[in-house]
C-alpha positions as CSV (number, residue, x, y, z in Angstrom):
1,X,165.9,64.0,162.0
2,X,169.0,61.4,162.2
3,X,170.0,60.0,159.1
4,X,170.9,56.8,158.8
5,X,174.3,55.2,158.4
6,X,173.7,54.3,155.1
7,X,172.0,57.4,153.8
8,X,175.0,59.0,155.5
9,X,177.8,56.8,153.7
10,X,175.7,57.8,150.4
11,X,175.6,61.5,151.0
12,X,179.8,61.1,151.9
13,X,180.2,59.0,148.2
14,X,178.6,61.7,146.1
15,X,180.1,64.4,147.6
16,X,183.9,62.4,147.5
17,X,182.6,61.7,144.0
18,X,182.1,65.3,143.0
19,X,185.4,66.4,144.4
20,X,186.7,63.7,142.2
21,X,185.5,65.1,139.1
22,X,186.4,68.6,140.1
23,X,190.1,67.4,140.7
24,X,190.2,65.5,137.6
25,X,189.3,68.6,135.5
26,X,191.6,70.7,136.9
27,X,194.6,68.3,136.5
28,X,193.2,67.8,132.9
29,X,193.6,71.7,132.6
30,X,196.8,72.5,133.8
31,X,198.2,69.4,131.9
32,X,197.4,71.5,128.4
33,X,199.6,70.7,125.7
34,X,201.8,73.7,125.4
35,X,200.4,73.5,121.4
36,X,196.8,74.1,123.4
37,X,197.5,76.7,125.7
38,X,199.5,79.3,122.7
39,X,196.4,78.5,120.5
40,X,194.4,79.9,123.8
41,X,197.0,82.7,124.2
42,X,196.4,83.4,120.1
43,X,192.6,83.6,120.6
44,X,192.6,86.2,123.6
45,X,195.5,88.3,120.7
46,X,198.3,88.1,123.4
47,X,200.4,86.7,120.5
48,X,199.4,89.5,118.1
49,X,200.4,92.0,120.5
50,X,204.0,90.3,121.4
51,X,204.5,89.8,117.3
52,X,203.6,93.7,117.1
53,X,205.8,94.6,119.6
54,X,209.0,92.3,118.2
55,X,207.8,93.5,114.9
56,X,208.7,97.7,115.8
57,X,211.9,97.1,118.0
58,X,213.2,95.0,114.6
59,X,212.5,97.8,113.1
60,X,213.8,100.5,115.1
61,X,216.7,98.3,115.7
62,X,217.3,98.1,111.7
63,X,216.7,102.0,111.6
64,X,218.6,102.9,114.4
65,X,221.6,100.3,114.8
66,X,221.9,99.4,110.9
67,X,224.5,100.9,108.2
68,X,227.6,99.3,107.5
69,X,229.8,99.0,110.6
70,X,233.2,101.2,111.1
71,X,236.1,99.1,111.0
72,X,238.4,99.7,113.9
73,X,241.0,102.2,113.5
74,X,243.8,100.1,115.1
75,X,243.2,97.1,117.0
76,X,244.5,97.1,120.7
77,X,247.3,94.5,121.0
78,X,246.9,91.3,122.9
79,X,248.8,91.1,126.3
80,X,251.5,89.0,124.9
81,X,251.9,91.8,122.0
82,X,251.8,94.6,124.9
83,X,254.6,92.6,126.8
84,X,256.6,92.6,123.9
85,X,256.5,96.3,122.7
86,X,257.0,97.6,126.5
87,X,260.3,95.1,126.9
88,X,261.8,96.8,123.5
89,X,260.8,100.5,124.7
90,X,262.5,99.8,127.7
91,X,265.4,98.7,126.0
92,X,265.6,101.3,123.8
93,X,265.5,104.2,126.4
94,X,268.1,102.0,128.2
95,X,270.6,102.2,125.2
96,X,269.8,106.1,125.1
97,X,271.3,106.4,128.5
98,X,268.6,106.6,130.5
99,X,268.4,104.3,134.2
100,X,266.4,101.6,134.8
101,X,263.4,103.7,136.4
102,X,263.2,106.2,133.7
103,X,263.2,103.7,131.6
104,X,260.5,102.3,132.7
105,X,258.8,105.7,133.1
106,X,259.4,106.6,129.8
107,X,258.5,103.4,128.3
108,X,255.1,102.4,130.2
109,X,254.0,106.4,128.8
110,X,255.1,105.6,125.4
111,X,253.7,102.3,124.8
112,X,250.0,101.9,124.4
113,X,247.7,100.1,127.3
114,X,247.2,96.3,127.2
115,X,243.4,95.5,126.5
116,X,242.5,92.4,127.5
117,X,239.2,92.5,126.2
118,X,238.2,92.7,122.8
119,X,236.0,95.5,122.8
120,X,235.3,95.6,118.9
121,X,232.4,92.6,119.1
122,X,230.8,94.9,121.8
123,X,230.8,98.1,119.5
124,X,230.0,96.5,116.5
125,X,226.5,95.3,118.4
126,X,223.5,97.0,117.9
127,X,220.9,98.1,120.9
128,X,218.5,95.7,119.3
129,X,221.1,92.9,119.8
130,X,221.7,94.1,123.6
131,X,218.4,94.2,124.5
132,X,217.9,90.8,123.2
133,X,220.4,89.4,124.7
134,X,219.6,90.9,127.7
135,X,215.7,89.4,127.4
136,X,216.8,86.7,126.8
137,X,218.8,86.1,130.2
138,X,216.0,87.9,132.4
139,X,213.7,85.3,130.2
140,X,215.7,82.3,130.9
141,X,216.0,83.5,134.5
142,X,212.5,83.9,134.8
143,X,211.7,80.9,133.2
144,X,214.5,78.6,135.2
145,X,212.7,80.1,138.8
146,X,209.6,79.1,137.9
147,X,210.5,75.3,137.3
148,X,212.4,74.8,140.4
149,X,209.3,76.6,142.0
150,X,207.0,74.6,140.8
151,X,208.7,70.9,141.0
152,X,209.5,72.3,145.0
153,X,206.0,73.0,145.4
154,X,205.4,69.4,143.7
155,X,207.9,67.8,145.9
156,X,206.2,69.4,149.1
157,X,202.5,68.1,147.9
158,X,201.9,64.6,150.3
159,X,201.8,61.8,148.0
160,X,198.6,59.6,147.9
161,X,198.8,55.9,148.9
């Protein structure tokens, strides 16, 4: 049983035809509106869950990380402030008598340490705040990988001519 060329050429054409389709609804799919594809995550209740779930931490962060904040008991001076007090304590010990190394001994134990960070901002933060900040970076992350993934992929795809 040969075919013949032409029932040949017509079985190829359907079957090039039906692969057409099927690549046309695919690309039809995964070019969703982003609108189309949360109202699909809202029917199968994954954003129920994730509101749930931002719902209790917000909650437990208010409960837990809320109250009125402490102020600071004293502020830790700036480095140009530190520079300042440790240059008079020097010269005060130096007027007592004392030499230039014990000075400077005396001084560097009697003057408070230089903090060149401000760590009030990071005590006045709540875990809730922390742990949002901190999704939010893996999220980002995350997010950013998966774009240059898929627009390499893209990239690697043979265009059609």
């Amino acid at each position: 049983m040969t075919e013949t060329r032409a029932e040949l050429e017509a079985r190829l054409q359907s079957a090039s035809d039906s692969m057409s389709r099927r690549l046309t609804a695919m690309e039809e799919e995964v070019k969703l509106p982003t609108v189309a594809k949360l109202a699909n995550a809202g029917s199968n209740g994954i954003l129920k869950k994730a509101a749930i779930a931002a719902g209790v931490g917000l909650a437990v962060g208010i409960i837990f990380g809320g109250g009125r904040k402490k102020a600071p008991s004293k502020p830790s001076p700036g480095f140009a402030d530190w520079r300042e007090d440790l240059t008079d304590a020097i010269t005060e010990f130096l007027r007592d008598g004392n030499s230039p190394e014990e000075a400077a001994r005396k001084a560097a134990r009697s003057v408070p340490p230089v903090s060149l960070k401000d760590d009030s901002d990071v005590a006045e933060k709540g875990l809730l705040a922390v742990l949002f900040a901190f999704l939010l970076r893996t999220g980002l992350n995350v997010g950013m990988r998966e774009l240059v993934k898929r627009l390499s992929d893209r990239n690697d795809e043979p265009q059609a001519s």
